[in-house]
N, CA, C and O atoms as a GROMACS GRO file, in nm:
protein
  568
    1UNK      N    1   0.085  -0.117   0.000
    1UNK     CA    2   0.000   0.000   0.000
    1UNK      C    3   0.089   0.123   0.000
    1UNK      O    4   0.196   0.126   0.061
    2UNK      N    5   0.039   0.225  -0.072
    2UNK     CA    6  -0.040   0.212  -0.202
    2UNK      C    7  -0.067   0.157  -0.296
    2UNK      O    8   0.026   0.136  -0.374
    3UNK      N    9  -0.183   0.118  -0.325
    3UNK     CA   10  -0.161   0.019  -0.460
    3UNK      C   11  -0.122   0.052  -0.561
    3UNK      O   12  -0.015   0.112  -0.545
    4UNK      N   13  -0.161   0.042  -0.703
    4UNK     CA   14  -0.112   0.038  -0.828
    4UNK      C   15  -0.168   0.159  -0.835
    4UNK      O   16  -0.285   0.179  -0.801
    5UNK      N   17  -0.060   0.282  -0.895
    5UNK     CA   18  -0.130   0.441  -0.902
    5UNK      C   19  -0.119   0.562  -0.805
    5UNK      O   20  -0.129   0.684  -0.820
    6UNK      N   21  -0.091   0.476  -0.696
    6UNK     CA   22  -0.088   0.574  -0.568
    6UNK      C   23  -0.230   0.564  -0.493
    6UNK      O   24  -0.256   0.621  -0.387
    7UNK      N   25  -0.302   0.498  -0.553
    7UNK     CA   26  -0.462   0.501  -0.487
    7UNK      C   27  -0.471   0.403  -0.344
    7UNK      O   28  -0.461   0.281  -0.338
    8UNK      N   29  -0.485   0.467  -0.270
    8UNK     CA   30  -0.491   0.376  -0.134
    8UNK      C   31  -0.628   0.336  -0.086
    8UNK      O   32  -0.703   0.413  -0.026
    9UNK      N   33  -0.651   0.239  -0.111
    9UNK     CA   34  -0.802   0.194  -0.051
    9UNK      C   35  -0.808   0.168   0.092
    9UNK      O   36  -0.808   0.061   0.152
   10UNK      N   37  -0.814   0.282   0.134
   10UNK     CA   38  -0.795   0.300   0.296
   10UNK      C   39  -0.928   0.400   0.396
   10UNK      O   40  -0.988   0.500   0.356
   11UNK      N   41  -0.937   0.359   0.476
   11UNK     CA   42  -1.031   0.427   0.629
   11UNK      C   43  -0.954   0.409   0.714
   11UNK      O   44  -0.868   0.328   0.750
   12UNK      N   45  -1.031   0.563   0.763
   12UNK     CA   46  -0.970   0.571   0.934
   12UNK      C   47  -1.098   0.630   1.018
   12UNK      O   48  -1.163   0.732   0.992
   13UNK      N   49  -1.114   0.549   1.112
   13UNK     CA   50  -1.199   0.617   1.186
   13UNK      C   51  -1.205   0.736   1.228
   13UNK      O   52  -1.318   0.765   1.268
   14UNK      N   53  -1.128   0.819   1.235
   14UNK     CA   54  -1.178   1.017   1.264
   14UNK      C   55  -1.011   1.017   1.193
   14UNK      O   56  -0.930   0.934   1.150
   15UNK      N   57  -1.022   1.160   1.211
   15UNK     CA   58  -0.956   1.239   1.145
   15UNK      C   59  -0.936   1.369   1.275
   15UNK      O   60  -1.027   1.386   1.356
   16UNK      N   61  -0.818   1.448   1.283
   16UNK     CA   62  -0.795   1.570   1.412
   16UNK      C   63  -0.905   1.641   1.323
   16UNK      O   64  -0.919   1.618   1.203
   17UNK      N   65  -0.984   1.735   1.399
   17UNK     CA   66  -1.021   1.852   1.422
   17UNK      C   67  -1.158   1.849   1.254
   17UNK      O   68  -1.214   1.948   1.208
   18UNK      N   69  -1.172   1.691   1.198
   18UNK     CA   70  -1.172   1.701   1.053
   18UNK      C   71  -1.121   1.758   0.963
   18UNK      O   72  -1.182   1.800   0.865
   19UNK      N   73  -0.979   1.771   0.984
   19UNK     CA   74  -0.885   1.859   0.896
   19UNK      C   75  -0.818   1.703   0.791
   19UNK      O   76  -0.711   1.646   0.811
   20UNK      N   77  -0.915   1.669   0.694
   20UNK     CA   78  -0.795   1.596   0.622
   20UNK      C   79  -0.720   1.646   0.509
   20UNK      O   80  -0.665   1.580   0.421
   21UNK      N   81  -0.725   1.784   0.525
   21UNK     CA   82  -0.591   1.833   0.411
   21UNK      C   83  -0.477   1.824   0.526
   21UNK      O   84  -0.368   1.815   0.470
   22UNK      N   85  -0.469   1.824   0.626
   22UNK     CA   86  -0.322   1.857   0.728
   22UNK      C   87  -0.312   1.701   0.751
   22UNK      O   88  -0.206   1.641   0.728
   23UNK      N   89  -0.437   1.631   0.802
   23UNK     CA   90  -0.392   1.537   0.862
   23UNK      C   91  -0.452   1.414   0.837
   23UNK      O   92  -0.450   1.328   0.926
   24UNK      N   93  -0.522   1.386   0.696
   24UNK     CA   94  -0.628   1.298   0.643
   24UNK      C   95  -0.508   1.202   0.585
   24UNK      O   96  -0.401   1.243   0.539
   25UNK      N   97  -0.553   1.055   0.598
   25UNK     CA   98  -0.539   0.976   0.594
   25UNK      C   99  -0.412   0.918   0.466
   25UNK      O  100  -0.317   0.839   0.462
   26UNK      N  101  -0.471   0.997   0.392
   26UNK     CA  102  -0.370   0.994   0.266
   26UNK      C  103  -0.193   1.050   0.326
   26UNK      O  104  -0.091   1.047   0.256
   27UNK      N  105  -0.200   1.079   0.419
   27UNK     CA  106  -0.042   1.136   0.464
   27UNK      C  107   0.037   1.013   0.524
   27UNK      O  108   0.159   1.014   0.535
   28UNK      N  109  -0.055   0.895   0.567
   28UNK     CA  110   0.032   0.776   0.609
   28UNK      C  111   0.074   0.702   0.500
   28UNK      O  112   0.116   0.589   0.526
   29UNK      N  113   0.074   0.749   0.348
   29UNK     CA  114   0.134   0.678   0.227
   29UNK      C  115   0.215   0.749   0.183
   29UNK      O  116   0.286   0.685   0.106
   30UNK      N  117   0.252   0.883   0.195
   30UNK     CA  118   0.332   0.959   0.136
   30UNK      C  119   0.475   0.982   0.073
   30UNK      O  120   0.531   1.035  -0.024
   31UNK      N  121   0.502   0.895   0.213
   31UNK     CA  122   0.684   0.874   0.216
   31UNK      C  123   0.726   1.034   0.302
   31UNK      O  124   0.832   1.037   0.366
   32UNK      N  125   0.667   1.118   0.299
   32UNK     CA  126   0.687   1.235   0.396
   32UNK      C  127   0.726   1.242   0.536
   32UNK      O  128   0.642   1.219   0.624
   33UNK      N  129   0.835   1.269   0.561
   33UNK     CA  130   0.874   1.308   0.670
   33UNK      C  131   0.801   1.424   0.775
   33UNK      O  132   0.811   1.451   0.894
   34UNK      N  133   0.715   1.479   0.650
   34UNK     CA  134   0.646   1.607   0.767
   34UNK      C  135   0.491   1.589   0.774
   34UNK      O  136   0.436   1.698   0.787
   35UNK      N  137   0.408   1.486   0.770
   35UNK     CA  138   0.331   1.449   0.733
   35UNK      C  139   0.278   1.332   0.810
   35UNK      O  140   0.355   1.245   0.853
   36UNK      N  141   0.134   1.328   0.829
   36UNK     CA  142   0.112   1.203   0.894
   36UNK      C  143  -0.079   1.241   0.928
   36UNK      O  144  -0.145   1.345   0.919
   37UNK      N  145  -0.118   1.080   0.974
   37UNK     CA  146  -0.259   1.077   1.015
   37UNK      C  147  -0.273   1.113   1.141
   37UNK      O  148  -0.204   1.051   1.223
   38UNK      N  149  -0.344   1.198   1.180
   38UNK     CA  150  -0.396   1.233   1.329
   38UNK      C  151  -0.519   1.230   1.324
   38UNK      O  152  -0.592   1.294   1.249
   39UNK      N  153  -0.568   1.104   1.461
   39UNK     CA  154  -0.688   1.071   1.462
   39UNK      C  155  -0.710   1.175   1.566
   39UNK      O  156  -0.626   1.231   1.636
   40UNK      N  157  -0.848   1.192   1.562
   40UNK     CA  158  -0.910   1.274   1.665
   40UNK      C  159  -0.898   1.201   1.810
   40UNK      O  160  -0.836   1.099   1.840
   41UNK      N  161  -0.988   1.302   1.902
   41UNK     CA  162  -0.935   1.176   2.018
   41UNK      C  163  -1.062   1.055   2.042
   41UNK      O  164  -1.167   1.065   1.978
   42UNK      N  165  -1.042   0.956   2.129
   42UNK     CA  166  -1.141   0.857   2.121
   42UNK      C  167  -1.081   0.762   2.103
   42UNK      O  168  -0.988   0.747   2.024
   43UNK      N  169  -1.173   0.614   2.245
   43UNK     CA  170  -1.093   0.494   2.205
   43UNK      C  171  -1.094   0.411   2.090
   43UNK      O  172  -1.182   0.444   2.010
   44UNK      N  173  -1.030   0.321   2.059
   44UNK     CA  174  -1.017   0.250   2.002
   44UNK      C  175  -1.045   0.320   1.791
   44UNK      O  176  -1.141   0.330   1.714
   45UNK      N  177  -0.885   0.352   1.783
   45UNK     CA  178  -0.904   0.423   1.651
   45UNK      C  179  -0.850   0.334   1.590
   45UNK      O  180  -0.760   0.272   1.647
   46UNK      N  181  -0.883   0.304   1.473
   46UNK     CA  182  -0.870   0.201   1.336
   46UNK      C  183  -0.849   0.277   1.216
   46UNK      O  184  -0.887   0.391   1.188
   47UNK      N  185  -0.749   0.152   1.117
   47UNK     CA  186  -0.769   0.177   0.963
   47UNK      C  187  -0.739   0.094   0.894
   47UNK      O  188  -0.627   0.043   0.894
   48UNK      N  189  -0.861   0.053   0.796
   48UNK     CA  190  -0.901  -0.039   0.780
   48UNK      C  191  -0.850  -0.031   0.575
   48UNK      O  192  -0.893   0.062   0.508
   49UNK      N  193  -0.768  -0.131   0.518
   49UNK     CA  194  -0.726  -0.133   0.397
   49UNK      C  195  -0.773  -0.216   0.318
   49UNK      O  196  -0.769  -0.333   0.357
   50UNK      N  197  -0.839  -0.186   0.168
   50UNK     CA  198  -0.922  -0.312   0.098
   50UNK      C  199  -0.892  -0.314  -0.017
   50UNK      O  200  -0.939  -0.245  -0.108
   51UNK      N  201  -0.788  -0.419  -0.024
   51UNK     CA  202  -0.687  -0.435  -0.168
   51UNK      C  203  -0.800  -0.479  -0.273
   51UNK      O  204  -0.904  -0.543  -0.258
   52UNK      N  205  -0.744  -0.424  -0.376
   52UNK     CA  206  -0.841  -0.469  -0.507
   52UNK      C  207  -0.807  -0.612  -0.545
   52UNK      O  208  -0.907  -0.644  -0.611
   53UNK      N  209  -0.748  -0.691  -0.544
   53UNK     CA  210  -0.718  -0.760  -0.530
   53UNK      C  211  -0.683  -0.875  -0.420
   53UNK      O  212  -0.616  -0.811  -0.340
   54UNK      N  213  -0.688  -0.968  -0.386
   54UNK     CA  214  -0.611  -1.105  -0.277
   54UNK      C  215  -0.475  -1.048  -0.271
   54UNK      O  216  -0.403  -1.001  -0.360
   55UNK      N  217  -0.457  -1.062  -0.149
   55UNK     CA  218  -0.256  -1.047  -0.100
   55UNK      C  219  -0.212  -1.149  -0.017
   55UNK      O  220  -0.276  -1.230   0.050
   56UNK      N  221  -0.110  -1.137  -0.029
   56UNK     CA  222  -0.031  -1.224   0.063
   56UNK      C  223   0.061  -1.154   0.154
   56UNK      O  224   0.182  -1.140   0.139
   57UNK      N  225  -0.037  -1.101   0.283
   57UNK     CA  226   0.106  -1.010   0.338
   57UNK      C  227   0.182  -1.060   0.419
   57UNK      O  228   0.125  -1.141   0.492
   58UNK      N  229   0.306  -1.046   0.441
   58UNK     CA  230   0.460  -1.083   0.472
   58UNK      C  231   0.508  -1.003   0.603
   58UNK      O  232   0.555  -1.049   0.707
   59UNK      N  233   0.478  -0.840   0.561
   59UNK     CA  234   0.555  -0.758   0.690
   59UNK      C  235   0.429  -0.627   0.667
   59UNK      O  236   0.357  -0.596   0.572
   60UNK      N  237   0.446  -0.580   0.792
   60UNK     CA  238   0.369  -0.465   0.849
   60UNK      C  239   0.460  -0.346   0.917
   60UNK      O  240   0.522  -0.354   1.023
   61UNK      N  241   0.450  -0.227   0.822
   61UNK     CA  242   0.556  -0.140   0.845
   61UNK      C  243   0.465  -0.013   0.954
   61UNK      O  244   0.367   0.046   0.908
   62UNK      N  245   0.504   0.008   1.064
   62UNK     CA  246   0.435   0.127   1.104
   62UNK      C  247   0.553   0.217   1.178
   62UNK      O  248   0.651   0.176   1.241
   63UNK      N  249   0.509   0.353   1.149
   63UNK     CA  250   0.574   0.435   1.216
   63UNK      C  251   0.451   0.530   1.306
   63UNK      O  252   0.370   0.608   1.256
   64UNK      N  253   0.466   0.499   1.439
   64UNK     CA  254   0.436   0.660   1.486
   64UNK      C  255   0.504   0.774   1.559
   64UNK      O  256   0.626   0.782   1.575
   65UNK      N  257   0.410   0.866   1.606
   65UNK     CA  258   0.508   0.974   1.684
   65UNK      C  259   0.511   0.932   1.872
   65UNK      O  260   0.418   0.900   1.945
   66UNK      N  261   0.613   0.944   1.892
   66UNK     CA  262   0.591   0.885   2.018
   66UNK      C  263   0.499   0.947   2.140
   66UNK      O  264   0.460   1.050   2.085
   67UNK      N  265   0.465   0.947   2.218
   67UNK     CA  266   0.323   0.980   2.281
   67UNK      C  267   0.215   0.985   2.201
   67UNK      O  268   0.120   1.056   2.237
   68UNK      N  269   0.209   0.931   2.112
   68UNK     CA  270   0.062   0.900   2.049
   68UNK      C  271   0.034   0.753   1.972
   68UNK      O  272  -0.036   0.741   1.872
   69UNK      N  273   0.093   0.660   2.030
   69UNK     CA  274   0.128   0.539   1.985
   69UNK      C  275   0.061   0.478   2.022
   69UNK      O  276  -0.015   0.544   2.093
   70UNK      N  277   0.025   0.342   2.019
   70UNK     CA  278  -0.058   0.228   2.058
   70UNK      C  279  -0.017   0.134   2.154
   70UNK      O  280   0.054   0.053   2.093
   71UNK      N  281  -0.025   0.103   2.275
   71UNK     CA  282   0.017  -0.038   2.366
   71UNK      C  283   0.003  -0.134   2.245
   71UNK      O  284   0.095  -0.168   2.171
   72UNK      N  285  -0.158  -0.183   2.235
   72UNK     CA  286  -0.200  -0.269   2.186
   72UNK      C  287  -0.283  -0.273   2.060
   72UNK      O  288  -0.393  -0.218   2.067
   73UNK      N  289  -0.255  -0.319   1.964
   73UNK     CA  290  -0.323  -0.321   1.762
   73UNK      C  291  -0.366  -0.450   1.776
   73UNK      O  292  -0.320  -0.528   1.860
   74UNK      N  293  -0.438  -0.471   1.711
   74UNK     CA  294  -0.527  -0.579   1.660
   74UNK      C  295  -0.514  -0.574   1.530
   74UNK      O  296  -0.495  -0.471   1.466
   75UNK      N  297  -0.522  -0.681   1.487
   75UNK     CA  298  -0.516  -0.711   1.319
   75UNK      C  299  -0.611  -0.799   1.330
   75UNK      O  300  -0.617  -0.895   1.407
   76UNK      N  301  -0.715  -0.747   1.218
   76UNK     CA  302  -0.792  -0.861   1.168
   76UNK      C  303  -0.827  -0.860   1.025
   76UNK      O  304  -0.824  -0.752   0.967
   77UNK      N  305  -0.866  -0.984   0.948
   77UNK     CA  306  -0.854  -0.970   0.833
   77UNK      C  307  -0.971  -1.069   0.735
   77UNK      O  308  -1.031  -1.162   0.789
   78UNK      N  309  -0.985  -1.048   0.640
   78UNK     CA  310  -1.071  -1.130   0.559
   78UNK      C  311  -1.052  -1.151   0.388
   78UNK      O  312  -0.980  -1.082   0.315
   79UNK      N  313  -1.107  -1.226   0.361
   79UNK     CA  314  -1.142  -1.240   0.209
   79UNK      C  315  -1.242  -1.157   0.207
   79UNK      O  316  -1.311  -1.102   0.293
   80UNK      N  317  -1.235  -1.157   0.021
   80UNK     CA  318  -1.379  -1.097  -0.015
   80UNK      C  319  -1.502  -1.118   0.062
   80UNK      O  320  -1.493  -1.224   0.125
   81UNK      N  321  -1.614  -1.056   0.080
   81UNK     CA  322  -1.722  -1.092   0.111
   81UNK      C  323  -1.727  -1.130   0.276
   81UNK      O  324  -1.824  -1.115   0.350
   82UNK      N  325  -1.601  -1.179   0.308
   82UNK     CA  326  -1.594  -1.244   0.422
   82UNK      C  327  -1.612  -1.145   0.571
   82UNK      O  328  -1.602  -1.022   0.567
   83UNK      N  329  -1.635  -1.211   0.681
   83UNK     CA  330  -1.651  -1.099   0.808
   83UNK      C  331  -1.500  -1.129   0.860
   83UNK      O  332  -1.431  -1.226   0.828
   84UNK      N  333  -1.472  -1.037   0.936
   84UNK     CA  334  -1.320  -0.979   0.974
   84UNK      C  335  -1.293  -1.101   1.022
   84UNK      O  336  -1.393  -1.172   1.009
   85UNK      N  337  -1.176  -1.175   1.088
   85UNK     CA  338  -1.119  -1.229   1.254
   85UNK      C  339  -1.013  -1.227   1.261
   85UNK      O  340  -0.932  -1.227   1.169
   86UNK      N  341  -0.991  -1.227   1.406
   86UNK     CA  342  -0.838  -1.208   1.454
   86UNK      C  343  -0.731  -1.282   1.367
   86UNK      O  344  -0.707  -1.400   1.343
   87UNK      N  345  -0.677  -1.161   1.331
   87UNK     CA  346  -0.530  -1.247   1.299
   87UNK      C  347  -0.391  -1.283   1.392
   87UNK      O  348  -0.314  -1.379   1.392
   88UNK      N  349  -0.399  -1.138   1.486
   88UNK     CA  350  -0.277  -1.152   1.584
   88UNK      C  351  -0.306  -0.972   1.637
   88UNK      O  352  -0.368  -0.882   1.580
   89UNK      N  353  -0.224  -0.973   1.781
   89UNK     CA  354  -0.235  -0.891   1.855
   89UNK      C  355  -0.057  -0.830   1.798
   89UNK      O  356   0.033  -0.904   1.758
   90UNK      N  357  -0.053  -0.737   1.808
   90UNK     CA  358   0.077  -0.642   1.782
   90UNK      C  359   0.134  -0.535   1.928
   90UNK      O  360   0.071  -0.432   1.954
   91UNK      N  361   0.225  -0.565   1.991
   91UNK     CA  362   0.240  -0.460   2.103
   91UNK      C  363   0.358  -0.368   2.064
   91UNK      O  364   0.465  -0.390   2.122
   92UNK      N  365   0.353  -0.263   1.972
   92UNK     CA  366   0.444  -0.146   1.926
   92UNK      C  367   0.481  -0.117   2.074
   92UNK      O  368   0.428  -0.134   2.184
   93UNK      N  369   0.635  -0.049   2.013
   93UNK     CA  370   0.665   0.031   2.130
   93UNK      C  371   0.647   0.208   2.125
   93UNK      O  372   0.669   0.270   2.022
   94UNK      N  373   0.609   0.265   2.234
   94UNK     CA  374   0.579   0.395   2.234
   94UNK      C  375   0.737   0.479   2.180
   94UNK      O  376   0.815   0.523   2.264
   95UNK      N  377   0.763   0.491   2.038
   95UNK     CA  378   0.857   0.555   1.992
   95UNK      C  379   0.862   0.605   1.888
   95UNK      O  380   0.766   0.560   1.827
   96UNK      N  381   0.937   0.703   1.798
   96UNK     CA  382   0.924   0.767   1.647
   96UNK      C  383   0.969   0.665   1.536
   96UNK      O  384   0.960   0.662   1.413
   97UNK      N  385   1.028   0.574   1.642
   97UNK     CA  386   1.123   0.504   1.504
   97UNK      C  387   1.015   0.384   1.418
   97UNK      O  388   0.913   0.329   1.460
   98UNK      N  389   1.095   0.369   1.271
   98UNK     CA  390   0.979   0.285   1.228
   98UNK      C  391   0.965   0.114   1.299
   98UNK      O  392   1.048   0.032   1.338
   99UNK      N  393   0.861   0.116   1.294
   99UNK     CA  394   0.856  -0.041   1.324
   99UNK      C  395   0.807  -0.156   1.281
   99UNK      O  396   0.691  -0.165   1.240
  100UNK      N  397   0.889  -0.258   1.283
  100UNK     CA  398   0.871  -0.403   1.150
  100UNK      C  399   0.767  -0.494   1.228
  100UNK      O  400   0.771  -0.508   1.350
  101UNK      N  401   0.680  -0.549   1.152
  101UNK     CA  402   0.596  -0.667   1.212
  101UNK      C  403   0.601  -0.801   1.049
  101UNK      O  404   0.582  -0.779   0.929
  102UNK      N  405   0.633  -0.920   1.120
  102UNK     CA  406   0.652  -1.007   1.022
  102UNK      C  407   0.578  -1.087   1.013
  102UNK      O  408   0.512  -1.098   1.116
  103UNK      N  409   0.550  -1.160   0.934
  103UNK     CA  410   0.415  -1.274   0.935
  103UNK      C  411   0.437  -1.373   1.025
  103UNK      O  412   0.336  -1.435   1.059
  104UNK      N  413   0.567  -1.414   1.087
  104UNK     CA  414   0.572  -1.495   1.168
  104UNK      C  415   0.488  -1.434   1.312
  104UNK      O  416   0.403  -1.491   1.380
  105UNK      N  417   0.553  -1.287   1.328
  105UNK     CA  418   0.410  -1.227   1.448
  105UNK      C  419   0.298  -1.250   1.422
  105UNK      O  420   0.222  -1.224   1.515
  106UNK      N  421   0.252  -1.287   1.338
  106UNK     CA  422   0.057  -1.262   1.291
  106UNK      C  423   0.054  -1.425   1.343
  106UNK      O  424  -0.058  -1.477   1.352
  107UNK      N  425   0.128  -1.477   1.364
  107UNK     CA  426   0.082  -1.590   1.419
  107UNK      C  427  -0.017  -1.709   1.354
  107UNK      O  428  -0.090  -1.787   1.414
  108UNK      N  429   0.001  -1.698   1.248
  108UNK     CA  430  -0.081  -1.812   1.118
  108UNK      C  431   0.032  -1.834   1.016
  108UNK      O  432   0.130  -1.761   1.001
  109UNK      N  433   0.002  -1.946   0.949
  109UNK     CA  434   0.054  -2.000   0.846
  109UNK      C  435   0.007  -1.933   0.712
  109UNK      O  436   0.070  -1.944   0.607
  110UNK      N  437  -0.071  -1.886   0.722
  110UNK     CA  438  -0.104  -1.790   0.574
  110UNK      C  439  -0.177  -1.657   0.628
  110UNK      O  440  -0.272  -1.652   0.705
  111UNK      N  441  -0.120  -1.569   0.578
  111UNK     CA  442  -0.214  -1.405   0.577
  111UNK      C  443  -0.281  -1.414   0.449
  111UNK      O  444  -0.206  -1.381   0.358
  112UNK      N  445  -0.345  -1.432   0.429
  112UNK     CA  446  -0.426  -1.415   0.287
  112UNK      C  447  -0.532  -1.317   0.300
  112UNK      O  448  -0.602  -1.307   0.401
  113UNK      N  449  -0.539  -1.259   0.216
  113UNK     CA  450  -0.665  -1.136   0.249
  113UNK      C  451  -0.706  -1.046   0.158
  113UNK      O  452  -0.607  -1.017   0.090
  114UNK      N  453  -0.798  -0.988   0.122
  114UNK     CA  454  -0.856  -0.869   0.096
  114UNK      C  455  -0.905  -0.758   0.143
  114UNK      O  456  -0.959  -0.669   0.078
  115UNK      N  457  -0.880  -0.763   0.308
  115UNK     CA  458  -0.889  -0.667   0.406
  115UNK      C  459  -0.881  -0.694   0.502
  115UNK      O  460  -0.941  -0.776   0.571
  116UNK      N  461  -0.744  -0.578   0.534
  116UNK     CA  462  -0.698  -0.556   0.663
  116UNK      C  463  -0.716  -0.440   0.782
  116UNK      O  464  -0.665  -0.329   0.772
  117UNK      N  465  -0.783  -0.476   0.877
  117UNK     CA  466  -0.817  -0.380   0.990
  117UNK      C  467  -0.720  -0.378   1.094
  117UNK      O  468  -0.688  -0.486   1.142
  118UNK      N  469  -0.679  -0.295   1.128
  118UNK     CA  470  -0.575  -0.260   1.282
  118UNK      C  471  -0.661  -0.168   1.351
  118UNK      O  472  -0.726  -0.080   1.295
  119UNK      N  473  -0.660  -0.187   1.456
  119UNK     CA  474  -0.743  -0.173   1.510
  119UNK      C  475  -0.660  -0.099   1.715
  119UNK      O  476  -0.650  -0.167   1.817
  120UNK      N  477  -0.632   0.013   1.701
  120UNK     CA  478  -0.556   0.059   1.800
  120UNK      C  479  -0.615   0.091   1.912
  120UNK      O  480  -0.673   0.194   1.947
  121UNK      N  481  -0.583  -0.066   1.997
  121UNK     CA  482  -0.694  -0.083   2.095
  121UNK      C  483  -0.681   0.058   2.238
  121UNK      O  484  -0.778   0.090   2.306
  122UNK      N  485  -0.528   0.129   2.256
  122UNK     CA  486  -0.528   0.167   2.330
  122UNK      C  487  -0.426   0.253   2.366
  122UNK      O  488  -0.326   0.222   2.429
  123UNK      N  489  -0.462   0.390   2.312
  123UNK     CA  490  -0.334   0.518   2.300
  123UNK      C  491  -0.234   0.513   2.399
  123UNK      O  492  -0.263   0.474   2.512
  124UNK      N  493  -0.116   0.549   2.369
  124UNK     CA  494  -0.027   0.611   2.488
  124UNK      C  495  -0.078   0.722   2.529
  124UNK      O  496  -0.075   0.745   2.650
  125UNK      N  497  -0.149   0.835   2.422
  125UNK     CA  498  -0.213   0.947   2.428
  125UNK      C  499  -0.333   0.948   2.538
  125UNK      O  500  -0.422   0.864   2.532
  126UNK      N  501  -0.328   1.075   2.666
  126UNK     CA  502  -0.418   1.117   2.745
  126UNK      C  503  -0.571   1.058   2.698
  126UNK      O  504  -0.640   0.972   2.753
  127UNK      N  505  -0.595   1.132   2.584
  127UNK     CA  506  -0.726   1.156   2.495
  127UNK      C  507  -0.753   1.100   2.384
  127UNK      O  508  -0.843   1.137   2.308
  128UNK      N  509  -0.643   0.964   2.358
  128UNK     CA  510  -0.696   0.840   2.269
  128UNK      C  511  -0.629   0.882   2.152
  128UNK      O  512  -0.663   0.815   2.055
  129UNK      N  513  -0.544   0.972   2.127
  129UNK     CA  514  -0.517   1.028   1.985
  129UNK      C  515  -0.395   0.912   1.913
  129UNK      O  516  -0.299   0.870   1.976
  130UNK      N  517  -0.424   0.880   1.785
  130UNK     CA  518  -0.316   0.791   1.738
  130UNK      C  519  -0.255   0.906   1.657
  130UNK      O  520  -0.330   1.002   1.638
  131UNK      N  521  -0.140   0.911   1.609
  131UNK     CA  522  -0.020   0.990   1.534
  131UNK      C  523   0.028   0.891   1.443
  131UNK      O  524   0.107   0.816   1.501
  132UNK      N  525   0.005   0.851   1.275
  132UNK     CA  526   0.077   0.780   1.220
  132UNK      C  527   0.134   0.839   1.112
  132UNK      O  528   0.054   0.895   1.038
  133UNK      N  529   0.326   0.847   1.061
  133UNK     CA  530   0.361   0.877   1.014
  133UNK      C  531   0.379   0.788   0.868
  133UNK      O  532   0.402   0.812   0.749
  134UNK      N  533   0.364   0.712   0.923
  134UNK     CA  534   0.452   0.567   0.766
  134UNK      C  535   0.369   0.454   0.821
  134UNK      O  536   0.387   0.402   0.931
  135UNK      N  537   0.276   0.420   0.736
  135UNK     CA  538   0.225   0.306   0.722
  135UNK      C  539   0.208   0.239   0.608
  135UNK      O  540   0.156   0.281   0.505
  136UNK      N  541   0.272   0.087   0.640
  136UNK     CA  542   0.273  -0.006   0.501
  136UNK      C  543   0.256  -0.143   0.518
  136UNK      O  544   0.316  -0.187   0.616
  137UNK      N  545   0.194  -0.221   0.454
  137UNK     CA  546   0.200  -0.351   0.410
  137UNK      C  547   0.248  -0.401   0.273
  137UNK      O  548   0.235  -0.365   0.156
  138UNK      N  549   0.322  -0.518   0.354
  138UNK     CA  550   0.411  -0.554   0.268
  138UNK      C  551   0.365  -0.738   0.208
  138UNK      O  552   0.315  -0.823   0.282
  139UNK      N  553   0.407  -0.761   0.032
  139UNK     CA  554   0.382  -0.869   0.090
  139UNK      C  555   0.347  -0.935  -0.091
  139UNK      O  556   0.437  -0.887  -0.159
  140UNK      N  557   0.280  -0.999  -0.158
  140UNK     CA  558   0.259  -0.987  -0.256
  140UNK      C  559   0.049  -1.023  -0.303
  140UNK      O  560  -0.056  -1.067  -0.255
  141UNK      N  561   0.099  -0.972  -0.405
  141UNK     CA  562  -0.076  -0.978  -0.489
  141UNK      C  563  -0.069  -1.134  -0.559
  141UNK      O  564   0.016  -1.191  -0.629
  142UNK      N  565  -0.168  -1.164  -0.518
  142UNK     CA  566  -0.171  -1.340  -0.550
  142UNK      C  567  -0.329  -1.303  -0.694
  142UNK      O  568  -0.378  -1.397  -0.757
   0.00000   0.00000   0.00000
């Protein structure tokens, strides 16, 4: 992600202040260093990705800003048509630097999917706010 084009088939549950020219969703694909998603505040903020295609993902790239990071992510995922379920729990550490998640963390023998939800069960942030600078999945189109 991004897919083919730059088009990201992506949601996020809020957005800061509803400002998504500063801070809408499209800034966690950018490659920008000055740039990023800021969710409003509120628990449990998500974003949810729906490849046009079946994938096979491999690694899960996230960066956030530190005090606005996640204890605990949830990944869940599906085929077409299909309803979400757990794939594996993720515990980031509260820091700027980027951070790798590998399919051996997801804890299954196959990621296969057409949509992926993370699901950020629980801010470092006072007021629930997630901060994401670089977000990616990695992995191939089957």
């Amino acid at each position: 992600c991004p897919w083919d084009g730059g088009v990201c088939p992506c949601r996020v549950s809020s957005v800061l202040n509803r400002d998504v020219k500063q801070f809408g969703k499209k800034h966690m694909f950018d490659t920008s260093e000055e740039t990023c998603w800021n969710s409003d505040q509120g628990t449990c903020q998500w974003v949810t990705l729906d490849f046009p295609r079946t994938v096979k993902v491999s690694q899960l790239h996230i960066q956030f800003q530190g005090g606005f990071s996640s204890r605990l992510c949830t990944l869940e995922g599906c085929r077409a048509g299909g309803e979400l379920v757990k794939i594996s729990h993720l515990y980031p550490e509260d820091i700027n630097a980027m951070q790798i998640s590998f399919a051996t963390a997801f804890q299954v023998e196959e990621t296969v999917l057409d949509k992926l939800k993370i699901t950020f069960e629980n801010s470092t942030d006072f007021f629930g706010r997630i901060v994401v600078y670089h977000l990616g999945v990695l992995g191939e189109k089957l």
